[in-house]
C-alpha positions, -999 to 999 in steps of 0.1 A, spaced: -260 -638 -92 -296 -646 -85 -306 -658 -52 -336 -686 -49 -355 -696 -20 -335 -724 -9 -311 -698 1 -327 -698 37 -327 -736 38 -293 -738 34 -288 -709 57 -263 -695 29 -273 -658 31 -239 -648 44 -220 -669 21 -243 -656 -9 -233 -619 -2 -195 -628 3 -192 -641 -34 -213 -611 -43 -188 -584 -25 -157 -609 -39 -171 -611 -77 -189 -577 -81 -214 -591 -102 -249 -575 -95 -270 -596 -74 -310 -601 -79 -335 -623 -65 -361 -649 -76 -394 -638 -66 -401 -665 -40 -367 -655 -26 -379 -617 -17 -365 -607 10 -336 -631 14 -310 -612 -10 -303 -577 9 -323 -551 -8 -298 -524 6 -267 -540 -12 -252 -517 -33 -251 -542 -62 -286 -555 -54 -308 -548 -90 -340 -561 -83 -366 -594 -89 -359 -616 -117 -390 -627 -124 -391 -626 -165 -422 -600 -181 -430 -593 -146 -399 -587 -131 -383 -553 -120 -375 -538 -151 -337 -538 -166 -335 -570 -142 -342 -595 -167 -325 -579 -201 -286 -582 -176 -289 -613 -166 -305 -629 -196 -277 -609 -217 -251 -624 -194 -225 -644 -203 -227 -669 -177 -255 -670 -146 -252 -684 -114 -284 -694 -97 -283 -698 -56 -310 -722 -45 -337 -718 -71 -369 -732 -74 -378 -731 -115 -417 -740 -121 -441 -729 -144 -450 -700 -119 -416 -687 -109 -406 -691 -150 -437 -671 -162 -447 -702 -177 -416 -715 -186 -406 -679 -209 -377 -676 -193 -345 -666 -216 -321 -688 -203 -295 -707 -214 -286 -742 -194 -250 -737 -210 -244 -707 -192 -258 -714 -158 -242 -727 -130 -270 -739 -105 -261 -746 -70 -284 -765 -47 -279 -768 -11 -261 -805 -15 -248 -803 -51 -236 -781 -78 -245 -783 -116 -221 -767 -145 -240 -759 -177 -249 -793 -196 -226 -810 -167 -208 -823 -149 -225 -823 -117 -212 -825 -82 -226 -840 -55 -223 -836 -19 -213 -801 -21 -228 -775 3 -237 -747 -7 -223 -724 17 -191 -744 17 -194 -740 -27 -200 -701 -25 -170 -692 6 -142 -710 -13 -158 -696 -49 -154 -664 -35 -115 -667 -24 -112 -681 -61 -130 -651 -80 -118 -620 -96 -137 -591 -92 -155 -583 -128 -179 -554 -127 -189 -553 -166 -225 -569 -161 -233 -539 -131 -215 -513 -154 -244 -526 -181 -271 -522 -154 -260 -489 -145 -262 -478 -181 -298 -488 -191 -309 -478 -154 -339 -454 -155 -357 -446 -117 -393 -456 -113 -417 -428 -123 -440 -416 -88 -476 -421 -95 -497 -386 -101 -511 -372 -69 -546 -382 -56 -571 -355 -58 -594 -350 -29 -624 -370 -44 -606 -393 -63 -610 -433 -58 -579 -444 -39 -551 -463 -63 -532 -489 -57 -502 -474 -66 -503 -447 -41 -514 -470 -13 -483 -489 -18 -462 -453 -18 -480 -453 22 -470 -495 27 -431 -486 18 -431 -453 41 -443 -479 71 -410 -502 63 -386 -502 85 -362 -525 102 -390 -536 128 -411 -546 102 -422 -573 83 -447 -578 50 -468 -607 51 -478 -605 11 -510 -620 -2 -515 -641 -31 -531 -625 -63 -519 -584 -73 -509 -578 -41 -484 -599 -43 -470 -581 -74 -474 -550 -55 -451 -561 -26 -428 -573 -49 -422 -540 -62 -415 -525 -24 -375 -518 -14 -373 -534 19 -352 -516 41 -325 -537 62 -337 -563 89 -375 -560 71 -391 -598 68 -407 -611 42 -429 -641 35 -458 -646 8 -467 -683 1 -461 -688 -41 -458 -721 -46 -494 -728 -43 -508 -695 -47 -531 -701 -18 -555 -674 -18 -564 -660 22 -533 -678 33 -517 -641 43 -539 -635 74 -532 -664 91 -494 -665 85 -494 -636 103 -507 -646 127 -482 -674 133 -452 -651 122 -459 -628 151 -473 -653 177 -461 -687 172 -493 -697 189 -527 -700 179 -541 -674 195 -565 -647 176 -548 -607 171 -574 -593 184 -570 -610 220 -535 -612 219 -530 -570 212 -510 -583 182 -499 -553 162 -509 -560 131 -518 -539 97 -540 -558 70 -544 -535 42 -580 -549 28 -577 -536 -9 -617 -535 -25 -615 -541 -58 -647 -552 -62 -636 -591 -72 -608 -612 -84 -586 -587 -98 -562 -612 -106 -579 -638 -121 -589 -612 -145 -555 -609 -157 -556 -649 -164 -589 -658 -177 -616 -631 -174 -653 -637 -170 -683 -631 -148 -669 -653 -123 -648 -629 -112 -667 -599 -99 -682 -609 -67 -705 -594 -38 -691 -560 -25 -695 -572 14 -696 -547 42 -660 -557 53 -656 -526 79 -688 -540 93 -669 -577 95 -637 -567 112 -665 -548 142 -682 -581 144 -648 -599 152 -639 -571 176 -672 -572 194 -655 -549 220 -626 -566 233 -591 -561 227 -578 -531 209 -588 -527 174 -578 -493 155 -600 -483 126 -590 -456 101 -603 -427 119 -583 -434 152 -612 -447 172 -606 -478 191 
């Protein structure tokens, strides 16, 4: 079972997991769908997001011998450029108003919480598929210690991002690596989630949260909004090296500790990294 992003449109999140407890099929999510399959379910195995995915993720569901998609949202971004290894025979797509079996038939007027509560009083509980997971499983390694002088990683940043999670928490992801990064975080239970993918619109992260905390437009700094912005200096557009590399990409290394005391200019409560405010 992979859940999509329509999930929260439909308001089927509670549906979703009751076919999942009913079926015991392992349950994943599509990458713009973070945070809306439970990351504590016991069955939960991870993004399916092809290549890039979390890793065993892709090889059970693609070796599966039928798929059932929850509110997805296929495009040449959340395919990998359309490298998916599916099979439209074996899928079983369900949309918030209407359900789609392999090559057909297609129902109509369906909802999909409705579809997914009487699906689950129908099921019977088939484990093989998490048995499979369990049995190619390998833990993610820990990145090597940081020496004292040593340039910080991203890798080990990210080990301090998931030690801030909690249930009183949420990650507002950027576009670009860091949004691969955060995709690779387990959120605890009651942790948000929100990244903007369809458009890939780089900057839009600051501002959302900004409106995810506030619902107003007033600025953080004014408002005491407790806030964390990890600014990672890479020196350019990290990602955009990863598409289509040039010169175009390594831009001017701004003073951005200097920016952030300009905003502040003294008033409201800003924390920098050595505790003064």
């Amino acid at each position: 079972m992979i859940g999509g992003p329509k999930l929260r449109l439909a308001k089927a999140e509670s549906a979703f997991l009751e076919l999942a407890d009913a079926s015991g099929y392992p349950v994943a999510a599509m990458p713009s769908a973070k945070g809306q399959v439970p990351e504590h379910h016991p069955r939960f195995i991870g993004t399916y997001w092809g290549s890039v995915g979390t890793h065993f993720c892709g090889e059970i569901v693609e070796s599966a011998d039928a798929y059932i998609f929850v509110g997805p949202i296929f495009n040449d971004y959340s395919s990998v450029g359309y490298s998916l290894l599916l099979k439209k025979e074996k899928a079983i797509i369900v949309q918030p108003d209407r359900v789609v079996v392999g090559n057909g038939p297609a129902f109509g007027f369906v909802l999909m919480r409705d579809f997914l509560r009487e699906l689950s009083k129908k099921v019977t509980k088939h484990t093989a598929a998490f048995d499979n997971y369990k049995r190619i499983f390998v833990p993610d390694g820990q990145p090597v210690k940081s020496e004292p002088a040593e340039a910080l990683r991203v890798n080990v940043l990210f080990q301090h991002v998931q030690k801030l999670l909690t249930g009183e928490t949420a990650v507002i992801s950027e576009t670009g690596d860091s949004l691969f990064n955060c995709q690779k975080l387990k959120l605890p239970e009651g942790c948000g989630y929100e990244f903007q993918m369809q458009y890939g619109s780089i900057g839009w992260s600051v501002g959302a949260t900004l409106g995810y905390a506030q619902w107003v437009t007033w600025t953080m700094i004014r408002c005491g909004q407790k806030s964390i912005i990890f600014l990672i200096n890479n020196g350019g557009y990290t990602i955009e090296v990863e598409i289509h590399n040039g010169p175009y990409n390594v831009i001017k290394n701004w003073n951005y500790t200097g920016l952030v005391e300009a905003m502040w200019n003294g008033g409201g409560k800003l924390l920098d990294f050595e505790g003064a405010v």
